[in-house]
C-alpha beads as a LAMMPS data file, in Angstrom:
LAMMPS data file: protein, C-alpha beads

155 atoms
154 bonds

1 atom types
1 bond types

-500.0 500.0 xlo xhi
-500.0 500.0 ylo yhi
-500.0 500.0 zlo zhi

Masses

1 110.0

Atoms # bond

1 1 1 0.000 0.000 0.000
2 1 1 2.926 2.072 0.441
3 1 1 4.023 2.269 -2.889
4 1 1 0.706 2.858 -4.059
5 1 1 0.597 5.693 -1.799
6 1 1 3.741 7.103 -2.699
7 1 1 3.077 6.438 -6.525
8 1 1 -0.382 8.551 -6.109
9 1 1 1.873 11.110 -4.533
10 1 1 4.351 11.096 -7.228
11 1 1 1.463 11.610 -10.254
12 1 1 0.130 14.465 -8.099
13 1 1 3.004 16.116 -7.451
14 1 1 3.795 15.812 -11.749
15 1 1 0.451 16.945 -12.366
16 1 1 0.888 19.769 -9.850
17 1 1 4.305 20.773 -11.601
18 1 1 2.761 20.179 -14.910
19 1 1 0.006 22.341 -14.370
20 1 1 2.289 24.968 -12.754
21 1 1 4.609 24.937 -16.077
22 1 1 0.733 25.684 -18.083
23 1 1 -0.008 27.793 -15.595
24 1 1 3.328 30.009 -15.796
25 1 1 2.896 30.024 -19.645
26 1 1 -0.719 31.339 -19.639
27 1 1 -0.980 33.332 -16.468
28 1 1 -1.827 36.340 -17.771
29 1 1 -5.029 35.562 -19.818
30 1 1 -6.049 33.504 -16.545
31 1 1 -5.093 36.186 -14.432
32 1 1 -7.503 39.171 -15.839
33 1 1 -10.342 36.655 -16.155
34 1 1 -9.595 35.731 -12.395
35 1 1 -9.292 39.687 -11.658
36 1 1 -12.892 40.019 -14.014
37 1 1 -14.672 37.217 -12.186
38 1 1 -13.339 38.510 -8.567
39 1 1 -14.738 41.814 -9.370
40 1 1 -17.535 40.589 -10.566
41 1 1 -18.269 38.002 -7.739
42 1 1 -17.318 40.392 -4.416
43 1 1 -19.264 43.247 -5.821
44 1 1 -16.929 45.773 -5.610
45 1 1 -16.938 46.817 -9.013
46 1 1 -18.167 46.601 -12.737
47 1 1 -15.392 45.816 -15.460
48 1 1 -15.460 48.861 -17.626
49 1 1 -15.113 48.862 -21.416
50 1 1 -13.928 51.871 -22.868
51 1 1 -16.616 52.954 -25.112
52 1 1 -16.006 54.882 -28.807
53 1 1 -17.406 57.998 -27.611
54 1 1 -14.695 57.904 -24.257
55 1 1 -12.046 57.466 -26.956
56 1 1 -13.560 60.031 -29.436
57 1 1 -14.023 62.384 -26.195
58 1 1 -10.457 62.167 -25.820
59 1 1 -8.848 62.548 -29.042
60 1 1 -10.633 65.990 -29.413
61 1 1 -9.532 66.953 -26.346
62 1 1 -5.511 66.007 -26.957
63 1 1 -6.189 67.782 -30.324
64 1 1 -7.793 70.649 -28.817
65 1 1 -4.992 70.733 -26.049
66 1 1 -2.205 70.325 -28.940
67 1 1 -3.956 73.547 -30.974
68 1 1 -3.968 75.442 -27.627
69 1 1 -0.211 74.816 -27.400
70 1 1 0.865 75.788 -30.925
71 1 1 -1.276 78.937 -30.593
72 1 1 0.967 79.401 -27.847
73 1 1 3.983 79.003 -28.721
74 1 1 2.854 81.652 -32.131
75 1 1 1.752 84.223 -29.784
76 1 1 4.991 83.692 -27.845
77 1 1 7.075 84.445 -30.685
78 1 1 5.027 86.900 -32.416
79 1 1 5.499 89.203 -28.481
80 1 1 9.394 88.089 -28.847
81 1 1 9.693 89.641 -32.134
82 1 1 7.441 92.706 -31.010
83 1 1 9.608 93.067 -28.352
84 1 1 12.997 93.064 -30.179
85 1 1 11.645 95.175 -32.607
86 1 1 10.576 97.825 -29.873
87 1 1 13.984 97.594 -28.314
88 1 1 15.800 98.218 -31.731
89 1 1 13.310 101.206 -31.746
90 1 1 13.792 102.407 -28.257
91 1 1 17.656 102.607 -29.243
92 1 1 17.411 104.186 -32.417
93 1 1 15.163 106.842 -30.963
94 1 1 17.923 107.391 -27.782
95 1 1 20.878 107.402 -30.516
96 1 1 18.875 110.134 -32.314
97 1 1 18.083 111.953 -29.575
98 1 1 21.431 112.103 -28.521
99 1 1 22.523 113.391 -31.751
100 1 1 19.623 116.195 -31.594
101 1 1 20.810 116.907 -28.167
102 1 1 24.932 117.655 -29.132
103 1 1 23.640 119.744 -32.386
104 1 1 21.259 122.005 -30.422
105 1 1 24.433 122.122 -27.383
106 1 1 26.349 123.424 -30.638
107 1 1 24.332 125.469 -31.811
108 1 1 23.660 127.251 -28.860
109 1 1 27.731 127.259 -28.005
110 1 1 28.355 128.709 -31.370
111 1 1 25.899 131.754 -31.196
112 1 1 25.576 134.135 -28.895
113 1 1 23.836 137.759 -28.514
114 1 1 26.009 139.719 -29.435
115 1 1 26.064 138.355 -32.720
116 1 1 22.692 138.605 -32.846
117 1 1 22.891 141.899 -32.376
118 1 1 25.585 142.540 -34.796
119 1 1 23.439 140.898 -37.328
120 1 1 20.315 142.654 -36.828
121 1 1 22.202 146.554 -36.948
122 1 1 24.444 145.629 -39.841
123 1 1 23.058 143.061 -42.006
124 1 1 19.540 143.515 -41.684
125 1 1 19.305 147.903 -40.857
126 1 1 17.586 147.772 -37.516
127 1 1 18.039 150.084 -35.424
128 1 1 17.378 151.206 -31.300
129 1 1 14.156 153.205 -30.881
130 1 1 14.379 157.116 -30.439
131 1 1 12.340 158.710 -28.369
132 1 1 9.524 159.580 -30.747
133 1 1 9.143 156.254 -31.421
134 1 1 8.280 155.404 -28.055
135 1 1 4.290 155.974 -26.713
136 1 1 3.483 155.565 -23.034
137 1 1 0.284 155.140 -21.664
138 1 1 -1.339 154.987 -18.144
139 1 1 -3.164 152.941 -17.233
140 1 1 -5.637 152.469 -14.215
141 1 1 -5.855 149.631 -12.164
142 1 1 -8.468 147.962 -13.474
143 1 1 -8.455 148.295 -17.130
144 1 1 -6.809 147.065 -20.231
145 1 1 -5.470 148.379 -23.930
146 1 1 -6.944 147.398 -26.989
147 1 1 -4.792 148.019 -30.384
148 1 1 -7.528 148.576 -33.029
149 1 1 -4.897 150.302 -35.905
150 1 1 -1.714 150.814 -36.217
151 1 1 0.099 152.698 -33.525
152 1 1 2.324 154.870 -35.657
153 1 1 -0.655 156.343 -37.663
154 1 1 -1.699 158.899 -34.687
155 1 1 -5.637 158.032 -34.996

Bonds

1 1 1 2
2 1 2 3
3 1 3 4
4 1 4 5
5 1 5 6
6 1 6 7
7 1 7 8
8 1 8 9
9 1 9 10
10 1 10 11
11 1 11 12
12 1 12 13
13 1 13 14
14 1 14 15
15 1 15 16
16 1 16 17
17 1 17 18
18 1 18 19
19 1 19 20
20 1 20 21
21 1 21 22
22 1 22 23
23 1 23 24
24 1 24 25
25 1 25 26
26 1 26 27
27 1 27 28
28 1 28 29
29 1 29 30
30 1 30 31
31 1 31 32
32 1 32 33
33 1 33 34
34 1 34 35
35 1 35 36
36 1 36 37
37 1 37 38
38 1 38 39
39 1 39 40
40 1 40 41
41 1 41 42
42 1 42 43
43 1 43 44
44 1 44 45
45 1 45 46
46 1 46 47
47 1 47 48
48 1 48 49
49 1 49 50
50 1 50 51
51 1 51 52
52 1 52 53
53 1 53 54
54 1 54 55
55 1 55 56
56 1 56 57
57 1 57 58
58 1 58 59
59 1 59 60
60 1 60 61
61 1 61 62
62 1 62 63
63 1 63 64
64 1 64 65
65 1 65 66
66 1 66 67
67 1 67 68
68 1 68 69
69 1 69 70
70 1 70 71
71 1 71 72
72 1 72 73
73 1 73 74
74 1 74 75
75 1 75 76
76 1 76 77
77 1 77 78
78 1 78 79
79 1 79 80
80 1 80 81
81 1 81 82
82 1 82 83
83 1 83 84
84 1 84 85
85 1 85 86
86 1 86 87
87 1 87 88
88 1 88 89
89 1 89 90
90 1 90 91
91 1 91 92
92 1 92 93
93 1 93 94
94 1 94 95
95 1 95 96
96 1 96 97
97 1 97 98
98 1 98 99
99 1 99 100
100 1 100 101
101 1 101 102
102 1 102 103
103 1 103 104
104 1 104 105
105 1 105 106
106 1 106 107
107 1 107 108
108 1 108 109
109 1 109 110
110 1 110 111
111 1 111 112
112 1 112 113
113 1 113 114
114 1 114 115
115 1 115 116
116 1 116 117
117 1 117 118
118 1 118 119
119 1 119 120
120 1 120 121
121 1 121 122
122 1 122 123
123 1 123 124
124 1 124 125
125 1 125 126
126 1 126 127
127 1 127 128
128 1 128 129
129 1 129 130
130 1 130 131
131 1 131 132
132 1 132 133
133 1 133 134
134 1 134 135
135 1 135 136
136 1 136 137
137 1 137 138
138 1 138 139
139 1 139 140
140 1 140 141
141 1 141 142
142 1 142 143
143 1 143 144
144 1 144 145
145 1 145 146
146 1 146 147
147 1 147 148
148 1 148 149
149 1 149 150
150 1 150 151
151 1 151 152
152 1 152 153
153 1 153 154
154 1 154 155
């Protein structure tokens, strides 16, 4: 009886490692149906299949997303480019002002009133007023002058 215990022993144990060997070959077709019908059989959840509209839902949404990034990255560079431009503007617009600055320095340096005044007597005949060219009038306090003709005329 002994060796018929130990030879039922033996042809378990081979069908136990023969059935491990098919089970390590297929475990993972046995393992999500074993997951599927242990969800299924505690309760705790339903399997879900993703439906077409799920995966429709989300392809417009990582094409939307992707749009929303290129727009982006356009608008990015467009302000870049604004912005270098600007800044080549802001320094031709100091380099000019500079240069309007030193010219109007020079010209005022290079002029001063009493050639002015030289000019106006010699080149141009002008001359300081005499006295009868000169007309004073009083005025009182609260009052004003209106010029309606020509001074020199007398009326």
């Amino acid at each position: 009886m002994a060796s018929g215990t130990s030879n039922r022993r033996v042809n378990s144990n081979r069908r136990r490692n023969g059935a491990s060997a098919e089970a390590a070959v297929s475990t993972a077709p046995r393992s999500r149906q074993n997951l599927k019908e242990n969800n299924q059989k505690a309760g705790t959840g339903r399997v879900r299949i993703v439906g077409g509209r799920y995966i429709v839902f989300l392809t417009v949404i990582c094409i939307v997303t992707f749009m929303l990034c290129i727009f982006y990255l356009q608008q990015k560079s467009a302000l870049t480019t604004k912005y270098e431009h600007m800044a080549t503007l802001q320094a031709r617009y100091n380099t000019l002002k500079n240069d309007n600055d030193a010219r109007y320095n020079q010209v005022l340096s290079s002029v001063t009133l009493e050639d002015v005044k030289n000019a106006a007597i010699n080149r141009l005949g002008m001359h300081y007023p005499d006295s009868e060219h000169m007309r004073y009038y009083t005025l009182t306090d609260d009052s004003y002058v209106r010029q309606y003709t020509d001074v020199s005329t007398g009326q």
